[in-house]
VEXVEXTI-131006 format. One line per field, with one value per atom (N, C-alpha, C): residue number from 1; residue in one letter; atom name; x, z, y. Coordinates in nm, 4 decimals. Example, Ala and Ser with C-alpha at 12.3 -4.5 7.8 and 13.67 -1.06 7.14 Angstrom:
BEGIN
num	[1; 1; 1; 2; 2; 2] $
residu	[A; A; A; S; S; S] $
atome	[N; CA; C; N; CA; C] $
x	[1.3190; 1.2300; 1.3200; 1.2850; 1.3670; 1.2900] $
z	[0.7800; 0.7800; 0.7800; 0.7080; 0.7140; 0.7870] $
y	[-0.5690; -0.4500; -0.3300; -0.2250; -0.1060; 0.0030] $
END
This chain:
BEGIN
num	[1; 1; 1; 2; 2; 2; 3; 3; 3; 4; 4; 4; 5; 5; 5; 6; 6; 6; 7; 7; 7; 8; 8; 8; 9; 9; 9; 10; 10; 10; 11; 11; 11; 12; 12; 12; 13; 13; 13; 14; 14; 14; 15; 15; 15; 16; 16; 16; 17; 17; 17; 18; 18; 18; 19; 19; 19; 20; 20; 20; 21; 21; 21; 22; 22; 22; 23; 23; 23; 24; 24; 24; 25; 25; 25; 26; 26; 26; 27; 27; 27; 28; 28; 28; 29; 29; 29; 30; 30; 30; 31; 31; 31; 32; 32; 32; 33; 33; 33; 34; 34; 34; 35; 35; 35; 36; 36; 36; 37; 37; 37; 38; 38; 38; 39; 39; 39; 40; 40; 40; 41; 41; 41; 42; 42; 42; 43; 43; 43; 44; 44; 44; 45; 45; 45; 46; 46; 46; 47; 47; 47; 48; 48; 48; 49; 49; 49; 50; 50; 50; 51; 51; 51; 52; 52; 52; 53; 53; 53; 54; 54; 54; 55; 55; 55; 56; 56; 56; 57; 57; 57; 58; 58; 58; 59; 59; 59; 60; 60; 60; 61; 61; 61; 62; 62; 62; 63; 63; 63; 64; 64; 64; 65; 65; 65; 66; 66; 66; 67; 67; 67; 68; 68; 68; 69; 69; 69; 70; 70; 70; 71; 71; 71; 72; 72; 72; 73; 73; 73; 74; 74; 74; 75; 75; 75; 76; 76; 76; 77; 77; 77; 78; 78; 78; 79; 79; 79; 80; 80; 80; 81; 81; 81; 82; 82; 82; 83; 83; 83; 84; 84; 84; 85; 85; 85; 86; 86; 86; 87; 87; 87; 88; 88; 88; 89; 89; 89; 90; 90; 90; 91; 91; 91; 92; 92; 92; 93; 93; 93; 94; 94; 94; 95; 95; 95; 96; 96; 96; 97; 97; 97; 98; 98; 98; 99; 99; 99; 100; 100; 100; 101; 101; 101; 102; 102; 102; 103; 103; 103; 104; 104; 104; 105; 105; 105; 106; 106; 106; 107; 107; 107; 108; 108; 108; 109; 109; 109; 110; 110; 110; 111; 111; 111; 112; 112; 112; 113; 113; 113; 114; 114; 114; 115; 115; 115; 116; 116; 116; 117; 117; 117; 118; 118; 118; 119; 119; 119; 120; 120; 120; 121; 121; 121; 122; 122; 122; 123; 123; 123; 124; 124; 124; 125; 125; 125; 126; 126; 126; 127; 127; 127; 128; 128; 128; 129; 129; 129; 130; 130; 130; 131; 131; 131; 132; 132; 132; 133; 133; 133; 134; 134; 134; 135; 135; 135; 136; 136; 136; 137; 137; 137; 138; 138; 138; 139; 139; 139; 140; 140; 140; 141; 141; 141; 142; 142; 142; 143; 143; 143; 144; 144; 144; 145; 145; 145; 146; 146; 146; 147; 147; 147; 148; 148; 148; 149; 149; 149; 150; 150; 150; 151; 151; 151; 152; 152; 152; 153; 153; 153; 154; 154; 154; 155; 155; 155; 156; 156; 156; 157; 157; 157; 158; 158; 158; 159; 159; 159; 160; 160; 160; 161; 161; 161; 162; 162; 162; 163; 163; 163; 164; 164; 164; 165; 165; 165; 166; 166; 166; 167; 167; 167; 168; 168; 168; 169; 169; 169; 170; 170; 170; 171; 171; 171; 172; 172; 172; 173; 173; 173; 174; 174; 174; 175; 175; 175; 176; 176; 176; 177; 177; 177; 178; 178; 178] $
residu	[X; X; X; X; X; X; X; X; X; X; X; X; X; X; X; X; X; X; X; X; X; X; X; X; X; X; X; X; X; X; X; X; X; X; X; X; X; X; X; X; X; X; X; X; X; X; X; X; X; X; X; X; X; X; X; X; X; X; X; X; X; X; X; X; X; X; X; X; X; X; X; X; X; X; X; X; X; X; X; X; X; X; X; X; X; X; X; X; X; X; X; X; X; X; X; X; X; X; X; X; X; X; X; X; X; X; X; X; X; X; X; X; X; X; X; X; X; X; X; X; X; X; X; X; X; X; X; X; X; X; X; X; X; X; X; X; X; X; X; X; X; X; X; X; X; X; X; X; X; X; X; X; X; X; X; X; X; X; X; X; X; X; X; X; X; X; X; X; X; X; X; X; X; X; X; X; X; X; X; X; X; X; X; X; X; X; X; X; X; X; X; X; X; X; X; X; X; X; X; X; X; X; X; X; X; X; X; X; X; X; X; X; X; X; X; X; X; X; X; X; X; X; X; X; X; X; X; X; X; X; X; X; X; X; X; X; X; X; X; X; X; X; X; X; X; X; X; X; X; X; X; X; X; X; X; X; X; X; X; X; X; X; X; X; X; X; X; X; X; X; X; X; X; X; X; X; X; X; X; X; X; X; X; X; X; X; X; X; X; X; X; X; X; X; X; X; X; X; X; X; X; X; X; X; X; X; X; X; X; X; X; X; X; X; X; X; X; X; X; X; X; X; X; X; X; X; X; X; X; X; X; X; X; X; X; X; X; X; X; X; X; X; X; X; X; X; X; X; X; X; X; X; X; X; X; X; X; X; X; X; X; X; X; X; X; X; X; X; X; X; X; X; X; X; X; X; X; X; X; X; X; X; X; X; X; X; X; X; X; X; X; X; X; X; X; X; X; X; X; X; X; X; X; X; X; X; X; X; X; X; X; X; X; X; X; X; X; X; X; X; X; X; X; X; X; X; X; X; X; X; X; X; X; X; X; X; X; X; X; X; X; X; X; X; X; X; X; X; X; X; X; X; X; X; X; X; X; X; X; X; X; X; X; X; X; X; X; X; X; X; X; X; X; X; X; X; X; X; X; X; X; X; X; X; X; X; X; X; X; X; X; X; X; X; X; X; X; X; X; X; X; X; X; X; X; X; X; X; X; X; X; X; X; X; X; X; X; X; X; X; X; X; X; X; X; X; X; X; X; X; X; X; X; X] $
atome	[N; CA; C; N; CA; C; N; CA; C; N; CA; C; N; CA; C; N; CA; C; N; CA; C; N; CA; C; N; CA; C; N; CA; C; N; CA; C; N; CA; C; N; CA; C; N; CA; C; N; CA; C; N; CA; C; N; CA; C; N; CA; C; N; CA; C; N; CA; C; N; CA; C; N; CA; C; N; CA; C; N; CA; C; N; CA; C; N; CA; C; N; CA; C; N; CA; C; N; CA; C; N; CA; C; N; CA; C; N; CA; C; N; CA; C; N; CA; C; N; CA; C; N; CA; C; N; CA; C; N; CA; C; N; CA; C; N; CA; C; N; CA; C; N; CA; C; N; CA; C; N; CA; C; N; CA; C; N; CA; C; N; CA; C; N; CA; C; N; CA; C; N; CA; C; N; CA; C; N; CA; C; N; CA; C; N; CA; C; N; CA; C; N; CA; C; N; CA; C; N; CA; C; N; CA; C; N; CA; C; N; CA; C; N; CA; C; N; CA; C; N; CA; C; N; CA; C; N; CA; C; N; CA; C; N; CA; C; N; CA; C; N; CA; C; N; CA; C; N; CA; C; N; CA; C; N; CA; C; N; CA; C; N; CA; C; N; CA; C; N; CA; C; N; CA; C; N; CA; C; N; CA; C; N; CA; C; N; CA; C; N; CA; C; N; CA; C; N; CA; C; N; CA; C; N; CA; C; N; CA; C; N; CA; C; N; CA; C; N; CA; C; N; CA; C; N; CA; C; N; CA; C; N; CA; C; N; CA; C; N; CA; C; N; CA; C; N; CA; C; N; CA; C; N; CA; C; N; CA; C; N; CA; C; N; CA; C; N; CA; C; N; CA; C; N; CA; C; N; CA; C; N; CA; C; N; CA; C; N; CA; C; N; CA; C; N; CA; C; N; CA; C; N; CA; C; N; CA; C; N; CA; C; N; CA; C; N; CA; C; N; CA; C; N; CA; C; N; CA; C; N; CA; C; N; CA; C; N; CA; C; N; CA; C; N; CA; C; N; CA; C; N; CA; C; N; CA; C; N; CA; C; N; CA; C; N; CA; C; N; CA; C; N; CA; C; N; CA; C; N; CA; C; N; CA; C; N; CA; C; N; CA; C; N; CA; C; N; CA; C; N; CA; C; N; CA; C; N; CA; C; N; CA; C; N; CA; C; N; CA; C; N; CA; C; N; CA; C; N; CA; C; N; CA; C; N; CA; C; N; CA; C; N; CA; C; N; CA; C; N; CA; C; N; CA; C; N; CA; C; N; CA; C; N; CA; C; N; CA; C; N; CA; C; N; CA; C; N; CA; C; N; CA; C; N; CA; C; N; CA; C; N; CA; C; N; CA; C; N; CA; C; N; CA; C; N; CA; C; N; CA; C; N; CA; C; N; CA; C; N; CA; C] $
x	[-6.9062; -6.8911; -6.7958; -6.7396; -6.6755; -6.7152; -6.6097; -6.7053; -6.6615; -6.5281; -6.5022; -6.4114; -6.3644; -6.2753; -6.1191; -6.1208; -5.9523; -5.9760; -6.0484; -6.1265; -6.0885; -6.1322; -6.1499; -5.9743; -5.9322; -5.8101; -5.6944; -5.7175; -5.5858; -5.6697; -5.7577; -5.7975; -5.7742; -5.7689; -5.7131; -5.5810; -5.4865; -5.3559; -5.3298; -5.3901; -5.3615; -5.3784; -5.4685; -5.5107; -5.3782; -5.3108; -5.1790; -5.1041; -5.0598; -4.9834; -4.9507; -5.0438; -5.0659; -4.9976; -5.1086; -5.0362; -4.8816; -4.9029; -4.7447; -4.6291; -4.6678; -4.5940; -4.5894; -4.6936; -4.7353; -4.6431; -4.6697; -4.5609; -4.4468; -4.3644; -4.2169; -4.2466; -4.2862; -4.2882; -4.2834; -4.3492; -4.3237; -4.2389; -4.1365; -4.0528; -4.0793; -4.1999; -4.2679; -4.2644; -4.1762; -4.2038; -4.0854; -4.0339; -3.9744; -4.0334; -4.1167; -4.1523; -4.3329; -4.3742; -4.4929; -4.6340; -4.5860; -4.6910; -4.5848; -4.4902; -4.4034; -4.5037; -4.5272; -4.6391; -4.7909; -4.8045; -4.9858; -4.9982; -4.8822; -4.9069; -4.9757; -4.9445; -5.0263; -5.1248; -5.2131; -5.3445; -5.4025; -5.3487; -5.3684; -5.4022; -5.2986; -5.3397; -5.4450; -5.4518; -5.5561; -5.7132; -5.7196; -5.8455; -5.8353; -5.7619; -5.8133; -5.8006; -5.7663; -5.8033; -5.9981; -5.9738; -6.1399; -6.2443; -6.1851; -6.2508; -6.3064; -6.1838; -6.1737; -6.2388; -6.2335; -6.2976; -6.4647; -6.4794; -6.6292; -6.6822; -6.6279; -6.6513; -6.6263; -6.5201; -6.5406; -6.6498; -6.7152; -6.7955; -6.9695; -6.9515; -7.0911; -7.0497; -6.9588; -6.9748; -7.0324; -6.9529; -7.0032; -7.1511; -7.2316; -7.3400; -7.4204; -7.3839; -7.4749; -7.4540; -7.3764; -7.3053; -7.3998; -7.4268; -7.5703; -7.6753; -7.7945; -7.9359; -8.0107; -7.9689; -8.0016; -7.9412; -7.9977; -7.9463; -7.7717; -7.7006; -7.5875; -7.5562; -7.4805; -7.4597; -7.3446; -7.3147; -7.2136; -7.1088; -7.1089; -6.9973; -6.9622; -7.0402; -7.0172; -6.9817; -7.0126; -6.9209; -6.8318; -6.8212; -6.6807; -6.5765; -6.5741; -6.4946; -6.4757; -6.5627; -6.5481; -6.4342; -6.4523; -6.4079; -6.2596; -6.2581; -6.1518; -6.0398; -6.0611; -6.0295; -5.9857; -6.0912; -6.0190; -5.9407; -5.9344; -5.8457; -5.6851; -5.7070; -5.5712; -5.5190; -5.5906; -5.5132; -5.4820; -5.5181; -5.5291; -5.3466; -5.3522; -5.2297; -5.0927; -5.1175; -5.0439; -4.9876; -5.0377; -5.0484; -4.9592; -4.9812; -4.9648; -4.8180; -4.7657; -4.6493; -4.5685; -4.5604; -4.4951; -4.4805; -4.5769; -4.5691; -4.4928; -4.4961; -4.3758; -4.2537; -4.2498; -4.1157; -4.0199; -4.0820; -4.0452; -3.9742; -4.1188; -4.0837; -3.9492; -3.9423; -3.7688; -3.7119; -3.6949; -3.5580; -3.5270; -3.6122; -3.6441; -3.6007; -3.7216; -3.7578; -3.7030; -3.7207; -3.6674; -3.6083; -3.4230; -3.3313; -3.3019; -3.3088; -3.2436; -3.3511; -3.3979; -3.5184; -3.4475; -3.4331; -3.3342; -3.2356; -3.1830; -3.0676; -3.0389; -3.1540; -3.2033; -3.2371; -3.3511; -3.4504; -3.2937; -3.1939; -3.1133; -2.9911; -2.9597; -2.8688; -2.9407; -3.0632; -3.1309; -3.1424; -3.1582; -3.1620; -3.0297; -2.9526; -2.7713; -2.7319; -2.7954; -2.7387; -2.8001; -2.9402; -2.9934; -2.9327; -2.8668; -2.8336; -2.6636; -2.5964; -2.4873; -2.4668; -2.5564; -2.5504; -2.5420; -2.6021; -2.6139; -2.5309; -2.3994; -2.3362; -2.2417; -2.1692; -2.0485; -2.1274; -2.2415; -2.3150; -2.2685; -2.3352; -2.3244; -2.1717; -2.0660; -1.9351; -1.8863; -1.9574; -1.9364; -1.9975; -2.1231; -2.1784; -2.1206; -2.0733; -2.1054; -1.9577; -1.8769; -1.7637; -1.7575; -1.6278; -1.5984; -1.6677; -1.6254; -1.6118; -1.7861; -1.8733; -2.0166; -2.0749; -2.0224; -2.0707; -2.0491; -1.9485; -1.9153; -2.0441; -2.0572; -2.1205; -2.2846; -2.3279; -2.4384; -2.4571; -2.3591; -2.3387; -2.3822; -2.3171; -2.2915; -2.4199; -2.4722; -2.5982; -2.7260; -2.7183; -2.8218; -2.8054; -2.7013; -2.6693; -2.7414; -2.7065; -2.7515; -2.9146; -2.9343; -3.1174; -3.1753; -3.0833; -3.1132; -3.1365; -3.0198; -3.0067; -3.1620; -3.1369; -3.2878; -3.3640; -3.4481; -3.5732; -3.5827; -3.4626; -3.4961; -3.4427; -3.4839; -3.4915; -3.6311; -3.6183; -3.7400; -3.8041; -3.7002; -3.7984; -3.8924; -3.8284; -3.9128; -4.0274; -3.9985; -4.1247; -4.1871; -4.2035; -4.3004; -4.3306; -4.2841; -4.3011; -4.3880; -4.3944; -4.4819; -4.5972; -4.5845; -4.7016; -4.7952; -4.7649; -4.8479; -4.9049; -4.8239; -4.8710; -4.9790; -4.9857; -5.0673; -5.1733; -5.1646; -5.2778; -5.3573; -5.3148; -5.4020; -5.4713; -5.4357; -5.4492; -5.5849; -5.5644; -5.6569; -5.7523; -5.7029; -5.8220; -5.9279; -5.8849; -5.9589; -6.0450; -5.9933; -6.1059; -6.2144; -6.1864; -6.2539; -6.3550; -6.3332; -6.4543; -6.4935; -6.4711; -6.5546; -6.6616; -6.6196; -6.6731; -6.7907; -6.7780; -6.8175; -6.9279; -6.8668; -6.9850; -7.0784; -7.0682; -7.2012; -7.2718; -7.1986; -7.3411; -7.3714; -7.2944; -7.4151; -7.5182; -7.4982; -7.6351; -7.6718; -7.6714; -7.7956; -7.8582; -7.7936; -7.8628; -7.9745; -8.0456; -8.1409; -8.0937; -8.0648; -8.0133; -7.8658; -7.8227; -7.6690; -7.7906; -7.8484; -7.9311; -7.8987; -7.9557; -7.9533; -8.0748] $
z	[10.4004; 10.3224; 10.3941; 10.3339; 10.3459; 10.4588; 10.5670; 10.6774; 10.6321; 10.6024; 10.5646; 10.4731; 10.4214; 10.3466; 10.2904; 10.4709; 10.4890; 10.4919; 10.4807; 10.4721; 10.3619; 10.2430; 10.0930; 10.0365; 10.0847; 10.0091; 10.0387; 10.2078; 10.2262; 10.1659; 10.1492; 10.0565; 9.9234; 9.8127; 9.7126; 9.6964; 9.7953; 9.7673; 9.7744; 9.9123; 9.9077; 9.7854; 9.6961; 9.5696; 9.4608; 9.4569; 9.3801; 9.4401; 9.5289; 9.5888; 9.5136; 9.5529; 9.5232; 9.3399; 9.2843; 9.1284; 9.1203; 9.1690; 9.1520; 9.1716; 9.2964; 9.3290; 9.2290; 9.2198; 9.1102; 8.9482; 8.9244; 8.7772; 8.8065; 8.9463; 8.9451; 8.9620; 9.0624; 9.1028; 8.9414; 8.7980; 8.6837; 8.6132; 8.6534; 8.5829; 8.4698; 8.4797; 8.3615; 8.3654; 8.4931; 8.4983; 8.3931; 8.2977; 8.1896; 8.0267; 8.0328; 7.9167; 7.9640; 7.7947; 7.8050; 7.8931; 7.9903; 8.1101; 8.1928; 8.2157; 8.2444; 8.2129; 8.0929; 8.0460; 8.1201; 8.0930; 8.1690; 8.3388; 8.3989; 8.5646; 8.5670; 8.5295; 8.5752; 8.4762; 8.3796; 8.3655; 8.4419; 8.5168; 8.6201; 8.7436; 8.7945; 8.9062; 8.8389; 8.7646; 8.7123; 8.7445; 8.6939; 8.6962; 8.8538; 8.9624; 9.0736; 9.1375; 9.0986; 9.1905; 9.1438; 9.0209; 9.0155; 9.0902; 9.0752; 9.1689; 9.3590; 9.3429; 9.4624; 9.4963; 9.4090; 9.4719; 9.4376; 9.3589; 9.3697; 9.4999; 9.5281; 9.6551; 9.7912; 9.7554; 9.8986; 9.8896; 9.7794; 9.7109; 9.7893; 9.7725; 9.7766; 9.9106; 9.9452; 10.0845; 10.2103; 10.1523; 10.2499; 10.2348; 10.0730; 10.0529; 10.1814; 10.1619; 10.2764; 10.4433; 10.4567; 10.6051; 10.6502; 10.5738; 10.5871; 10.6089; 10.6229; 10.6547; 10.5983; 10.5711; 10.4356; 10.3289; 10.1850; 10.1092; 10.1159; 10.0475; 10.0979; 9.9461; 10.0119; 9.9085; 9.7591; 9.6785; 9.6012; 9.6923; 9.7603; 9.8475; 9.9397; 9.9985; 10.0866; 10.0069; 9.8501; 9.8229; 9.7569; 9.7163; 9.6608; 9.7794; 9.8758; 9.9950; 10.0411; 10.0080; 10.0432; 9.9519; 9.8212; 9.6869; 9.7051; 9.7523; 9.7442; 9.8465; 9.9863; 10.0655; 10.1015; 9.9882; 9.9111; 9.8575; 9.7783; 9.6821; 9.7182; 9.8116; 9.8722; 9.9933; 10.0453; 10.1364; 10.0485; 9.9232; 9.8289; 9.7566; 9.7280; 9.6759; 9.7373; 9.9021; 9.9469; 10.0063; 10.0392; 10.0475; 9.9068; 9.8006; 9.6734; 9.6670; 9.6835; 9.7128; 9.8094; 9.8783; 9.9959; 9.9324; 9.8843; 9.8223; 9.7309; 9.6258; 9.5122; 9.5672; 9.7058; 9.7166; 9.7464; 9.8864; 9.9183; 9.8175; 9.7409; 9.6217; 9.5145; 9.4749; 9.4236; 9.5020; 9.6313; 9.7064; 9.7280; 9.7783; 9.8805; 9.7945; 9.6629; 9.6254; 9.4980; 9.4017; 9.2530; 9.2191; 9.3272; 9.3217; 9.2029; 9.0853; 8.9274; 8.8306; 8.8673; 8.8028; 8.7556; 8.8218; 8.7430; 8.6732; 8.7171; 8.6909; 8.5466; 8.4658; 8.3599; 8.2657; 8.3237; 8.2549; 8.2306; 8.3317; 8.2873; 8.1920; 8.1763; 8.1059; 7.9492; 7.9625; 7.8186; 7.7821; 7.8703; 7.7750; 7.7760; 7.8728; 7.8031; 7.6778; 7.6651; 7.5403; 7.3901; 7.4081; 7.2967; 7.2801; 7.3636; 7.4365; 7.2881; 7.3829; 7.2979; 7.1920; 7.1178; 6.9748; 6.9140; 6.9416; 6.8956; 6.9975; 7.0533; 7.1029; 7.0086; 6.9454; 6.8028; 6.7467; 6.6967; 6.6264; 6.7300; 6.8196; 6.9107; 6.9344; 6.9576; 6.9280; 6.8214; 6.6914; 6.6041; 6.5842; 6.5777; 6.6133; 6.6880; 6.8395; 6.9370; 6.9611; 6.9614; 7.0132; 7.1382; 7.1717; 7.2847; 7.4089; 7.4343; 7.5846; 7.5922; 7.5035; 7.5123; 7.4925; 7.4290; 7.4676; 7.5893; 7.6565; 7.7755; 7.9061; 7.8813; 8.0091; 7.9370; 7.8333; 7.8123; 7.8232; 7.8576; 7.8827; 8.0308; 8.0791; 8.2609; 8.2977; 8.2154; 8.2794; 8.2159; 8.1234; 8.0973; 8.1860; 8.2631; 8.3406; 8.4972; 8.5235; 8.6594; 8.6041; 8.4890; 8.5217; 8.4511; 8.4461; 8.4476; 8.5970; 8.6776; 8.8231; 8.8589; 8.8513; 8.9120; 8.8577; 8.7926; 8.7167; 8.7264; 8.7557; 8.7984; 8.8973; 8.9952; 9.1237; 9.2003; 9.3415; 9.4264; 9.4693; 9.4874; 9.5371; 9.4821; 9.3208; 9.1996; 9.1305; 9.1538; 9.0832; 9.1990; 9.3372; 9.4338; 9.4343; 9.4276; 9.4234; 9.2804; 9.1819; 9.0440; 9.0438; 9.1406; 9.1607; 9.2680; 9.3836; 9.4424; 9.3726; 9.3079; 9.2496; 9.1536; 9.0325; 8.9310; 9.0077; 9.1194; 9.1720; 9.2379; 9.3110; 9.4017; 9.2798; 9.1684; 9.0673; 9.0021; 8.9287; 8.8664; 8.9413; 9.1223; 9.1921; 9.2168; 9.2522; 9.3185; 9.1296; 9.0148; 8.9057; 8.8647; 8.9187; 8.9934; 9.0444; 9.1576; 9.2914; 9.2408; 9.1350; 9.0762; 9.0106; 8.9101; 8.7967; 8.8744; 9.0083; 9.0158; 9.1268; 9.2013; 9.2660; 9.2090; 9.0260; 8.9736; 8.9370; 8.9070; 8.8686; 8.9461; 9.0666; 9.1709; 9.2361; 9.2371; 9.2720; 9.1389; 9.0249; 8.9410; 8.8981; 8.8988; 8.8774; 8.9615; 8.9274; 9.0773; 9.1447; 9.0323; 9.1140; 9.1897; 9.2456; 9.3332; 9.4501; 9.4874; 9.5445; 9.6980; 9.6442; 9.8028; 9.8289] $
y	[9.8998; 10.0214; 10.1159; 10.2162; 10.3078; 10.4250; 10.4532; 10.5402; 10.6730; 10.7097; 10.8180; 10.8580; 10.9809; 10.9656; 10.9192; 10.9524; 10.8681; 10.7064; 10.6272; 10.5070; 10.4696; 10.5269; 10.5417; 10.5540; 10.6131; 10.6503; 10.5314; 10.5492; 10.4312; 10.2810; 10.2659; 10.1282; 10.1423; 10.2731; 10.2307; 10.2785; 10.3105; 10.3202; 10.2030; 10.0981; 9.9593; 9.9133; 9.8897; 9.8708; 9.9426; 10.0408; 10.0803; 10.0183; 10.0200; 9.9460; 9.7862; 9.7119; 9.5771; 9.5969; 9.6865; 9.6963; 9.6948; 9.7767; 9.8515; 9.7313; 9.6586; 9.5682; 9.4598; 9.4572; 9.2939; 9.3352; 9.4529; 9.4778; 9.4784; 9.5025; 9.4861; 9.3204; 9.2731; 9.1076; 9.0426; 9.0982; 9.0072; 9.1006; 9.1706; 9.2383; 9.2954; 9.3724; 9.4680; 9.6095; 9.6592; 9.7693; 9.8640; 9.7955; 9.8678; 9.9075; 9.8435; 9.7702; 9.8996; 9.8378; 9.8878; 9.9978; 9.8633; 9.8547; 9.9551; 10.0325; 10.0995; 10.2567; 10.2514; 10.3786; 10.3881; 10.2586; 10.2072; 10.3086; 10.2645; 10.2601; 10.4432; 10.5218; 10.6484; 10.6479; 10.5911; 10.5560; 10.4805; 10.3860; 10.2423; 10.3638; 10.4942; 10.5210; 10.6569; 10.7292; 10.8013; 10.7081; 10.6412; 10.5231; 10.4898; 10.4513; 10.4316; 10.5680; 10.6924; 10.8168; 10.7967; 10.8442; 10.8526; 10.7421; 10.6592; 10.4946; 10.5762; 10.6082; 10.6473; 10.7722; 10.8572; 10.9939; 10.9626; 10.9029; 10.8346; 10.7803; 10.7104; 10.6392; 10.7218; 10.8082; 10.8896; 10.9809; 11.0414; 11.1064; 10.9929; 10.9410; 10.8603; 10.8267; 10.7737; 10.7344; 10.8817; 10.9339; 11.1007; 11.0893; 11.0937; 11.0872; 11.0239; 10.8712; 10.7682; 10.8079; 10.8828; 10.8870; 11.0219; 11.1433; 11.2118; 11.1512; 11.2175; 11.1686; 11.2608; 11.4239; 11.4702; 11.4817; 11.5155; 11.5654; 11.6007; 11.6262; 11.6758; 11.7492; 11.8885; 12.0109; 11.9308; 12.0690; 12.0771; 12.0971; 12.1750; 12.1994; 12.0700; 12.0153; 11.9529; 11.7759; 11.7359; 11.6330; 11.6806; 11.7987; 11.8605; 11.8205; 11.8384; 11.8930; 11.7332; 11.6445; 11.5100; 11.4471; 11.4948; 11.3994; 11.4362; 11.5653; 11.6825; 11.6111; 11.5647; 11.5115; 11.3045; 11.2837; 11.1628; 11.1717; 11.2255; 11.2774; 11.2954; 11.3889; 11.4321; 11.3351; 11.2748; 11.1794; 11.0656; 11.0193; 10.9617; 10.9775; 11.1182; 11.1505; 11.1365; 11.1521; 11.2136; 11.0568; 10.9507; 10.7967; 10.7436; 10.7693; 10.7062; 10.7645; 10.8941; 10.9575; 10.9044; 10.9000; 10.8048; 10.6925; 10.5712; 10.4930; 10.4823; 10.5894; 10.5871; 10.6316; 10.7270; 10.7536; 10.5761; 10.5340; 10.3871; 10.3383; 10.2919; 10.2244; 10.2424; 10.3233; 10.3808; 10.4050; 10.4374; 10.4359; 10.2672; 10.2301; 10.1074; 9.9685; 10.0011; 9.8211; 9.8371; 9.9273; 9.9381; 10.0192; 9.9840; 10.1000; 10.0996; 10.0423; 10.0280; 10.1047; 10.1086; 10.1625; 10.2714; 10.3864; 10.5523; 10.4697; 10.4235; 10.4411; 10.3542; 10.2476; 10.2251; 10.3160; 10.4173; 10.5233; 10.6068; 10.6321; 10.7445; 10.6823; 10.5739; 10.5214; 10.5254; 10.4975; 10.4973; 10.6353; 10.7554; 10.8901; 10.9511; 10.8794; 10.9153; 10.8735; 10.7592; 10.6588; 10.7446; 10.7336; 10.8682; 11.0087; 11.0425; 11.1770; 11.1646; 11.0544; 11.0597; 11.0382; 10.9825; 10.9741; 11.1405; 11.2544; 11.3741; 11.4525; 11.4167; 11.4909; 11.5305; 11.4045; 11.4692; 11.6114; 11.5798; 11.7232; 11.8251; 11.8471; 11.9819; 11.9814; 11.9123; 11.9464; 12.0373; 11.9685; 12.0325; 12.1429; 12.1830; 12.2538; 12.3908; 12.3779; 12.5022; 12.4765; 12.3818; 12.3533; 12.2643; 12.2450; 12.1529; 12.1937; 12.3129; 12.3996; 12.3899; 12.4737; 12.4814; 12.3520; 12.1939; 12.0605; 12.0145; 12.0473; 11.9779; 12.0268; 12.2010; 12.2623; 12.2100; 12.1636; 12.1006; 11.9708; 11.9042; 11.7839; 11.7769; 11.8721; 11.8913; 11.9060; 11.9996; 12.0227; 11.9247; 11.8542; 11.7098; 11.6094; 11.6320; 11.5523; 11.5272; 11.6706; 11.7371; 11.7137; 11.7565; 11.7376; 11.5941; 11.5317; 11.4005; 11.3026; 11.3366; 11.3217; 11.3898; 11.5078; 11.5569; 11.5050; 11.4839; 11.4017; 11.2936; 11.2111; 11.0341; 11.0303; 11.0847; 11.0463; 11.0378; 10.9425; 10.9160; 11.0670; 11.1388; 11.2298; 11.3029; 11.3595; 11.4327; 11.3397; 11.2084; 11.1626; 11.1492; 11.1090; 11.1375; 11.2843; 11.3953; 11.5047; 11.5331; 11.4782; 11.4776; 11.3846; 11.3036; 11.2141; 11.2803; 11.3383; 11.3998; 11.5289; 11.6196; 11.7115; 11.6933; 11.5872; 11.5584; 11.4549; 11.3880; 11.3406; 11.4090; 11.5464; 11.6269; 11.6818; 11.7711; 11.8188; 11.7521; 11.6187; 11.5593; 11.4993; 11.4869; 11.4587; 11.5685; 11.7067; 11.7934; 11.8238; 11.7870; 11.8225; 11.6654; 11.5891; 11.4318; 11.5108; 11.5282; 11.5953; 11.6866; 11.8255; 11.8759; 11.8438; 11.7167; 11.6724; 11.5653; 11.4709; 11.4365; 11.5055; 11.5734; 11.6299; 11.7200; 11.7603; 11.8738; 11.7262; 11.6348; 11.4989; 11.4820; 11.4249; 11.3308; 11.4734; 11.5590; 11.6411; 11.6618; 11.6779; 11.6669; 11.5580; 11.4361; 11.3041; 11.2690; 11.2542; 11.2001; 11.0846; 10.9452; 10.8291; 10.8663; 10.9657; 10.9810; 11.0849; 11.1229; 11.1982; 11.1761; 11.0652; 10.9644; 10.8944] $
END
């Protein structure tokens, strides 16, 4: 079993990890299952803040507060996030350099179909500096660093309301008690 919380987390980043890897290894990570992977890591934060949640539980000898598996789940959670981030940064710099640069060719390609309009529309001069700038925040948005930077943010986020949610049950349930 699980001794502590940093215990808990680096075992299910290993666990994203492995995913993560296994959908590029069958070349799925465009397709469908491309959408799945942050329900895939939503479902192992909670896995996880459970378990750091209960493991704190067993590692007492009394009772243990709201506060005190909040602060557990809370701490899965975030070494949890902050593991899985690194992980995604790697991962797009490192292993699936094509990856942006797919996602950004496909919202150029949509992009340009409705550029004649806004030509017509606003004119040349005001298409071009909107061009310039879909551009620039296209660059920004598919890159390693902003989606590790959006992955840690929405994992600390939906973890620390995990450890809320799970620490008002396991102290009112009797069977999480201990």
């Amino acid at each position: 079993m699980f001794k502590n919380p940093f215990q808990v987390a680096v075992s299910f980043a290993v666990v994203a990890l492995i995913i993560k890897l296994t959908i590029f290894s069958l070349n799925m990570q465009h397709g469908d299952m491309g959408t799945y992977i942050p329900y895939i890591y939503m479902f192992i934060l909670l896995t996880a803040v459970f378990f750091g949640i209960r493991s704190n539980k067993l590692t007492h000898e009394n009772t243990t507060t709201f506060g005190q598996d909040f602060r557990a789940g809370a701490r899965t959670a975030a070494f949890f996030a902050i593991l899985v981030a690194g992980i995604t940064y790697v991962y797009y710099a490192q292993i699936d350099i094509e990856f942006f640069n797919t996602k950004k060719a496909e919202y150029l390609a949509l992009y340009e179909t409705s550029l004649s309009d806004l030509v017509k529309e606003k004119g040349l001069e005001t298409a071009k500096k909107d061009a310039l700038n879909k551009v620039i925040g296209i660059n920004t948005i598919y890159s390693p660093f902003s989606q590790s930077s959006y992955t840690l943010l929405g994992l600390v986020f939906m973890g620390m309301f995990n450890a809320l949610v799970f620490a008002f049950m396991m102290n009112r349930f009797p069977g999480f008690k201990k």
